[in-house]
C-alpha positions in Angstrom: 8.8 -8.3 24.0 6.8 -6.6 26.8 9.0 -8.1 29.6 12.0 -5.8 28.7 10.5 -3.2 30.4 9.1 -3.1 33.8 6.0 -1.1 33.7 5.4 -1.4 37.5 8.7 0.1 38.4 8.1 2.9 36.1 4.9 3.2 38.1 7.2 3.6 41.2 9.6 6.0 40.3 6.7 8.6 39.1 5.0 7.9 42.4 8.2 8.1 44.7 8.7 11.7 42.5 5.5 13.2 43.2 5.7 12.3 47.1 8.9 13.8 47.5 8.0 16.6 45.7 4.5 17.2 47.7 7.3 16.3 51.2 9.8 18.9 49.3 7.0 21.7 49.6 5.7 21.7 46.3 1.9 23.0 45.9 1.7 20.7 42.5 3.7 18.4 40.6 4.1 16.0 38.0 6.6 13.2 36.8 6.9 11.2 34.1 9.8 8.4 33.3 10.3 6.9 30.0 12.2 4.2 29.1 13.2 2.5 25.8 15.1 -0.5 24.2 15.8 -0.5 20.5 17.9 -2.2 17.9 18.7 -1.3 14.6 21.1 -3.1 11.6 22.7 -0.9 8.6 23.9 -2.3 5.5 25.6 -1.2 2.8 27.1 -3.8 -0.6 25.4 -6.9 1.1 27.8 -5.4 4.4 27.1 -5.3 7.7 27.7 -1.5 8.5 26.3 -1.5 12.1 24.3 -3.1 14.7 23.4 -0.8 17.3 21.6 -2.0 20.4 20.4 1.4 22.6 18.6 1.5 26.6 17.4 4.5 28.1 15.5 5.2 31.4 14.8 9.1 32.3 13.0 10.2 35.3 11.7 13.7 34.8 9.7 15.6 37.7 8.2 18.8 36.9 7.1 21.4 40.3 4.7 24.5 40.3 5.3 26.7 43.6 2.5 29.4 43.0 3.0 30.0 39.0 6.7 29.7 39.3 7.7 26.4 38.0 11.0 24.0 37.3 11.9 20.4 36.3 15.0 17.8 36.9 15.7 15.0 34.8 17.9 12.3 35.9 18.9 8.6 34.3 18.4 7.0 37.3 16.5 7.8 40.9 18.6 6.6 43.6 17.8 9.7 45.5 14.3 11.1 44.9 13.9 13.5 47.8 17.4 15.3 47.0 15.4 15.6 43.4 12.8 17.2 44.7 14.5 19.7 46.9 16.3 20.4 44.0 13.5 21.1 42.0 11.6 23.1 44.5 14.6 25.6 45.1 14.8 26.3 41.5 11.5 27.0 41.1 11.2 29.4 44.4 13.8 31.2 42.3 11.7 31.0 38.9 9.9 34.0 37.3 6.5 33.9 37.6 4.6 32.1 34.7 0.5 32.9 34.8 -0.3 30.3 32.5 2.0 27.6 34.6 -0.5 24.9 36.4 -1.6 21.2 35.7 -4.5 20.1 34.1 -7.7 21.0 35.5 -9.1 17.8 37.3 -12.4 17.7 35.3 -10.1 16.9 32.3 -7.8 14.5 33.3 -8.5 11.3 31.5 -10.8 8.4 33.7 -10.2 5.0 31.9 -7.6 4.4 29.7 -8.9 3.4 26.2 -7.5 0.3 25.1 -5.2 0.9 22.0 -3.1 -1.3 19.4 -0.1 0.3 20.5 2.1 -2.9 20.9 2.9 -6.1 19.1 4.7 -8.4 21.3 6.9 -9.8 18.6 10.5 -9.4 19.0 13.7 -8.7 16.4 17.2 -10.6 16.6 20.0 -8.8 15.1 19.5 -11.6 12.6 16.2 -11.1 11.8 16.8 -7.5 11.2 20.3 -8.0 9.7 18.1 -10.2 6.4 15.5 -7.8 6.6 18.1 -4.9 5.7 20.0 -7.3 3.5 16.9 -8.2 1.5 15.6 -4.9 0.6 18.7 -3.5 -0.7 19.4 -6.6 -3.1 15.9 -5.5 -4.2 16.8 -2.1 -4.6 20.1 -3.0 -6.7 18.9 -5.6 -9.0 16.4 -2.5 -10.4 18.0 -1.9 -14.0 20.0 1.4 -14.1 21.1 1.3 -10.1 25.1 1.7 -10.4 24.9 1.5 -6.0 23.4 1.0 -2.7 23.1 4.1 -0.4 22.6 1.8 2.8 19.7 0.0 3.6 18.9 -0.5 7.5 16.1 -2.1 9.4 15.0 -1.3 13.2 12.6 -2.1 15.9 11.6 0.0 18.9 9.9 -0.4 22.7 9.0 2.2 24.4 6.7 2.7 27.9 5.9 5.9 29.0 4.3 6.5 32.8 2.7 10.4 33.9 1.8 10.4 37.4 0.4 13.9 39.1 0.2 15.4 42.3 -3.8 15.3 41.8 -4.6 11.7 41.5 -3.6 10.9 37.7 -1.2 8.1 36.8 -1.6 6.5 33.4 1.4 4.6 31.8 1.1 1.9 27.8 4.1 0.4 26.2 4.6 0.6 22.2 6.2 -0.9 19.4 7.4 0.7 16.2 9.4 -1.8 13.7 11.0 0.0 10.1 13.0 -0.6 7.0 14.5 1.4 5.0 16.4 1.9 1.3 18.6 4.7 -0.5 19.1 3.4 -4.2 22.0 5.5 -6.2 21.3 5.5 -10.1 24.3 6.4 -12.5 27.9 7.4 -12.8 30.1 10.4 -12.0 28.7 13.7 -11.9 25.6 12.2 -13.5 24.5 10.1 -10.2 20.7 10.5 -8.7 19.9 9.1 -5.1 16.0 8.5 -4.2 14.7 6.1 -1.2 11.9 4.2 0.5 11.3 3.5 3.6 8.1 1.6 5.7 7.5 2.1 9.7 4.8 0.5 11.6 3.7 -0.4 15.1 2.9 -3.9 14.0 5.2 -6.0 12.0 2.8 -7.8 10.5 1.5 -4.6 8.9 5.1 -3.8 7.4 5.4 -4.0 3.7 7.7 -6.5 1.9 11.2 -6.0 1.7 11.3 -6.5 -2.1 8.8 -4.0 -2.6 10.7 -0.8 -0.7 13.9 -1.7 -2.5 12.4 -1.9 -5.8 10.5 1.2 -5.4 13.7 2.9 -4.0 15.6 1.7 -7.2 12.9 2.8 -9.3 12.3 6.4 -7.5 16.6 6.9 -8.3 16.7 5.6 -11.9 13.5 7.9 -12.4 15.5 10.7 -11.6 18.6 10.0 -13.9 19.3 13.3 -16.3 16.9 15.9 -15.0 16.6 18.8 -17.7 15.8 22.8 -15.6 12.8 24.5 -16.1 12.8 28.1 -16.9 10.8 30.3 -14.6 6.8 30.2 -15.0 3.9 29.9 -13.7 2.6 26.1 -13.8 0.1 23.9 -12.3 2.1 22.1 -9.4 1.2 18.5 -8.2 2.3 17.2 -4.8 2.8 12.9 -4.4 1.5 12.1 -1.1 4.9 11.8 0.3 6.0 16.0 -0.6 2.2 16.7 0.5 3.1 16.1 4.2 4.8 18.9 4.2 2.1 21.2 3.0 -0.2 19.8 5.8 2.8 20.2 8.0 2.7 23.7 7.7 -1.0 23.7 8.5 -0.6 22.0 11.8 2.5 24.8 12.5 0.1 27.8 11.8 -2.7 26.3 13.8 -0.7 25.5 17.0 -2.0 27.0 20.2 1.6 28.4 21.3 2.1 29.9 17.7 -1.9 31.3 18.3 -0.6 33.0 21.4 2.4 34.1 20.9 0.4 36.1 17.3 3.1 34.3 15.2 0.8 32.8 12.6 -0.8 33.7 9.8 -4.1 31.8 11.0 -4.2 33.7 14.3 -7.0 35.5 13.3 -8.8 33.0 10.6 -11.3 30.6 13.3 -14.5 29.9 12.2 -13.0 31.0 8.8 -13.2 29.0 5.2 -9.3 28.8 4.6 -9.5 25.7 2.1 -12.2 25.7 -0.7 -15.6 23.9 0.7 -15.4 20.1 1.0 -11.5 20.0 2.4 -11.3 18.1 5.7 -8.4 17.8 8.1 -8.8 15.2 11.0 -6.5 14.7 14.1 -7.4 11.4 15.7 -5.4 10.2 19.0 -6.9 7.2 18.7 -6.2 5.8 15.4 -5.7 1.8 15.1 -2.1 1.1 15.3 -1.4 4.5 14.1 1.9 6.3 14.9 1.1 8.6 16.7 -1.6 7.1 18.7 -1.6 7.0 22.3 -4.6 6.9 25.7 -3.6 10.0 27.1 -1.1 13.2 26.2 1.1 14.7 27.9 -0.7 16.5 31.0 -3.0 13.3 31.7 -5.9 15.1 29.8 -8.4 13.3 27.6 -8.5 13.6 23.9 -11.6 13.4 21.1 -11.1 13.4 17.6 -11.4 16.6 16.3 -12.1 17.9 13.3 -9.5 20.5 12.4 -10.8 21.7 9.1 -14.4 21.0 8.5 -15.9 21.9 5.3 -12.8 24.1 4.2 -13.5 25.8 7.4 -11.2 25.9 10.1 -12.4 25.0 13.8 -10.2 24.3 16.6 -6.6 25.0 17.7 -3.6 22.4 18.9 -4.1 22.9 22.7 -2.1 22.3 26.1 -2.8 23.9 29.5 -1.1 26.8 29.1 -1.8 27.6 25.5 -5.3 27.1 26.7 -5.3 29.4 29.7 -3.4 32.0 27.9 -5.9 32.1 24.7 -9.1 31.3 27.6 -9.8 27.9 26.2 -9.9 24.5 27.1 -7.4 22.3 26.3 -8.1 19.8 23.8 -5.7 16.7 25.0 -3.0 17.9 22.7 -0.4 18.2 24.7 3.4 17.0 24.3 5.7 16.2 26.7 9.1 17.3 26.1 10.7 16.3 29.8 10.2 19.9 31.2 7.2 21.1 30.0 4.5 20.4 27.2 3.9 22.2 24.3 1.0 21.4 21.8 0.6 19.7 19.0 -1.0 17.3 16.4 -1.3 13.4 17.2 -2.7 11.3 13.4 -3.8 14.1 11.1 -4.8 13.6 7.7 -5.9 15.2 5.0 -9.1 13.0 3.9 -8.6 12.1 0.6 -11.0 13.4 -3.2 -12.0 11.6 -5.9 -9.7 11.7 -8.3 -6.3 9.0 -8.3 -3.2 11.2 -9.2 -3.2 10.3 -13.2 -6.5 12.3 -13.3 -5.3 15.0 -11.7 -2.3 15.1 -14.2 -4.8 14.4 -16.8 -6.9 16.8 -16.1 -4.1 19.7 -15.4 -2.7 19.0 -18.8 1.1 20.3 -17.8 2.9 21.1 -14.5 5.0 19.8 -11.9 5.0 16.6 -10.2 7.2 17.3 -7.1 8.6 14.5 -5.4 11.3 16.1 -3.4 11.7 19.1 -1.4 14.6 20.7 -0.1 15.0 24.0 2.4 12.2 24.9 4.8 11.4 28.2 3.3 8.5 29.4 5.1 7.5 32.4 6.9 5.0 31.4 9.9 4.0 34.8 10.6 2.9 35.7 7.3 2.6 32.7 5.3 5.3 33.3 2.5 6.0 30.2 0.7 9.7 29.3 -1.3 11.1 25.7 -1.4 13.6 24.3 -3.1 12.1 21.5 -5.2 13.0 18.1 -8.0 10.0 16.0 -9.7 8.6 15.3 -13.0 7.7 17.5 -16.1 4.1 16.2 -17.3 2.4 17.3 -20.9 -0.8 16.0 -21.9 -1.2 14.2 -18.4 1.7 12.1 -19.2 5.8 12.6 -17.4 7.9 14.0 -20.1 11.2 14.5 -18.1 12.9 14.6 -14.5 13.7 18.0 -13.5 15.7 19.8 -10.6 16.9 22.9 -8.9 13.7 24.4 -9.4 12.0 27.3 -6.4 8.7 26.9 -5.9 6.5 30.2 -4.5 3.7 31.5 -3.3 1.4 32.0 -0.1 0.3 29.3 2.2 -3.2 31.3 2.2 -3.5 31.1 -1.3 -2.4 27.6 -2.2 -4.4 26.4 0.9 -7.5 27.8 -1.3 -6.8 26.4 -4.4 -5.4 22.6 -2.6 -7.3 20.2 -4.4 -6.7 16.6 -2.5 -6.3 13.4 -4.8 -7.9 9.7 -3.9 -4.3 8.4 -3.1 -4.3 8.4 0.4 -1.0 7.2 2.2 -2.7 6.6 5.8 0.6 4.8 7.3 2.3 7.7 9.2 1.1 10.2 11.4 0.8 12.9 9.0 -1.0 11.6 6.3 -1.9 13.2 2.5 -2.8 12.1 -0.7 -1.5 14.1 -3.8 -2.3 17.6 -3.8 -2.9 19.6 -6.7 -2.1 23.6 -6.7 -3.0 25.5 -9.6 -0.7 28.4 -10.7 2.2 28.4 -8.8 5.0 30.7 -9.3 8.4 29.0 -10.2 11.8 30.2 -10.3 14.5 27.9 -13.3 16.9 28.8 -15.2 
C-alpha cells in the first residue's frame, strides 16, 4: 500500500518551500505537505449506502520575519516562489508575536526512531464492503434489535513530511483501518440506539466483525425502557469508554497554551498531589502501533515519555515552542501541527490501570451509577465546574438493576480527580486510554 504515496516527492515540495522562502527573504521557515488516500464503505439493511474513495495533497509553508509570522497552504505547488513571496508579504505586515520562532536546534530530533506506524496491507471496496456487511448481520441477529443504524468499515494512508529552514526534514507514512456498528433496539417512541466500533493501525490487530456487532446489539437492547432517577447523591462508575472523557479533561487543563493563557484550573497546581497517591498518567509518543504514535511532532522536536501524573502528583505540561517560551520552559515534543501553526497537546495517554476489574468496584460501592453514555460538554476549564448530561445502569448490591437516562451529573474536576479510583479494565486500543473509574459521591440532578 506504501506505493500510493510518493514520499520522495513530498520530500521535494517541503524542500523547494523552504528555499523559496529563505530566496523570498525569510529569516526562518518551515513547510510541511501531507497527503492522504482513504476508502470507506457504509451499510445499512445488508445495503450498500456508500463507497467513498478520498485523495488529498496540501502544501503548507509557514515564515517568521523577526517575530512576525504567516503561512499559505495550497493543494498543489506549481509555483513555489510566488508562495513564498506571498507569505513573506503577509508576514512583514503581521503583529509582532514574542513567542513566534522554530524549534531551538539542540532539540530538533537526530534519528528517526523506527515505529509500527504502517501495515502494508491494502482494502478493496470489496473487502471493506463484507467487512461492513458482516458486522451488522452480527449486530441484528442480537435478540431484541428491531434495526440497523448503519454499519461502515474504512482504511486510511497517510505520509506526513516537515522540512525547516535549520536543517530538519523528517517525513513516515501510516495506516489506520476501522469498523464500525450502531444497533437500534425496540419500537416507536420506545427505541434505544447504542454502538461499537474498533480502529487500528494494523489490520491484523482489528477485532472480529462478529464481535463489534454483537456487542453493539447488546449495548442497544441493554438500554431498552430506562426508568429516571430522582436527584441524589450516589457513587458514580465510569466504563472505560465514558472514562476518556474524564482524562480528556485532564489533558485540556494541563495544556501549555491553556497554562499560559491562566485559563485552567491546574495553572497553579505543578508539583501538586491532584489525584490521591498511586494515580499515574503516561503520554508515550512512542507506543507500538498506537494511534497516536509518531517519530517526531510537529516542530521537528524530539519527544520522551513523560510521566504526566506521577504518584497522584502532577509533573509536567503539554508543550510547543511557544507555549514553552511564553511559560520559560522547554518544549517537551508535544507539538501539533495544524497547517499554520502548532499548538500543544497529548500523543498515547493513559490512565494506568488498579487492581480491581469493574464488578469489584460495583461490588464494593454497593449502589450507584454505571455511566455508559455522556451527552453535552459541560465543563468550565477555568474553574473546573463539572455538569454532563448522562444514560447508564442502576446497580444495587453490586449487581445492574435497571437502565436509566436523562440524568445530570455534577461536581468539580478538582474534587472527583481526588476521589478517581482507576479499575483493572484497561482499554489500551486508542490514543486516550482508561479503565473504569470509580467517583464516590457525586451530585445528580433526575426527576
Amino acid at each position: 500500500m506504501s506505493e500510493l504515496i510518493d514520499q520522495s516527492e513530498l520530500q521535494s515540495r517541503a524542500a523547494r518551500l523552504v528555499e523559496a522562502a529563505r530566496k523570498a527573504g525569510a529569516d526562518a521557515c518551515d513547510a510541511i505537505a501531507v497527503t492522504g488516500v482513504s476508502l470507506g464503505v457504509e451499510v445499512r439493511e445488508a445495503k450498500v449506502e456508500e463507497t467513498e474513495r478520498a485523495e488529498g495533497d496540501d502544501v503548507t509553508l509557514r515564515v517568521f520575519v523577526g517575530k512576525r509570522t504567516a503561512a499559505v497552504s495550497a493543494n498543489q505547488l506549481d509555483d513555489a516562489d510566488g508562495l513564498a513571496e506571498r507569505a513573506v508579504a503577509m508576514a512583514k505586515v503581521a503583529p509582532e508575536d514574542p513567542y513566534a520562532g522554530l524549534a531551538d536546534e539542540d532539540l530538533l530530533v537526530k534519528k528517526l526512531p523506527q515505529l509500527e506506524l504502517l501495515d502494508d496491507k491494502e482494502l478493496t471496496a470489496e473487502n471493506l464492503t463484507g467487512m461492513a456487511l458482516e458486522v451488522e448481520a452480527a449486530g441484528l441477529a442480537v435478540d431484541g434489535v428491531s434495526k440497523s443504524g448503519g454499519a461502515s468499515a474504512s482504511w486510511r494512508l497517510a505520509g506526513i513530511v516537515l522540512a525547516t529552514s535549520h536543517g530538519f526534514q523528517g517525513s513516515y507514512l501510516s495506516s489506520r483501518y476501522g469498523m464500525s456498528m450502531t444497533a437500534v433496539a425496540g419500537e416507536g417512541t420506545q427505541m434505544e440506539r447504542d454502538y461499537d466500533f474498533d480502529s487500528r493501525t494494523y489490520f491484523e490487530d482489528l477485532e472480529d466483525p462478529s464481535e463489534i456487532g454483537r456487542r453493539a446489539g447488546e449495548r442497544a437492547v441493554r438500554r431498552l425502557n430506562p426508568q429516571k432517577l430522582t436527584t441524589r447523591t450516589a457513587n458514580v462508575i465510569y466504563e472505560s469508554r465514558a472514562a476518556r472523557s474524564i482524562l480528556g479533561h485532564l489533558t485540556g487543563a494541563i495544556n501549555g497554551a491553556s497554562i499560559a493563557r491562566k485559563t485552567s484550573f491546574l495553572k497553579d497546581r505543578m508539583g501538586e498531589a491532584i489525584f490521591a497517591p498511586g494515580i499515574q498518567v503516561v503520554d508515550d509518543p512512542f507506543k507500538r502501533r498506537g494511534a497516536a504514535t509518531r517519530p517526531f511532532d510537529g516542530e521537528g522536536t524530539r519527544a520522551d515519555v513523560l510521566n504526566m501524573v506521577e504518584d497522584g502528583v502532577l509533573q509536567h505540561w503539554f508543550l510547543d515552542g511557544a507555549s514553552a517560551r511564553e511559560l520559560g520552559l522547554t518544549p517537551n515534543g508535544r507539538a501539533h501541527r495544524s497547517g499554520s501553526g502548532t499548538s500543544p497537546g497529548a500523543t498515547n495517554i493513559t490512565l494506568m490501570p488498579g487492581e480491581k476489574s469493574l464488578e469489584q468496584m460495583m461490588a464494593e460501592a454497593g449502589s450507584g451509577l454505571l455511566v455508559t453514555d455522556l451527552i453535552g460538554h459541560g465543563v468550565n476549564g477555568l474553574t473546573g465546574d463539572y455538569s454532563r448530561g448522562a444514560a447508564g445502569f442502576w446497580f444495587e448490591n453490586g449487581n445492574i438493576v435497571e437502565p436509566v437516562s436523562e440524568i445530570t451529573i455534577a461536581g468539580n474536576l478538582n474534587d472527583m480527580f481526588k476521589r478517581l479510583v482507576p479499575g483493572s479494565d484497561l482499554d489500551n486500543r486508542y490514543s486516550s486510554a482508561t479503565p473504569s473509574v470509580l467517583i464516590e459521591g457525586m451530585a445528580l440532578a433526575g426527576s
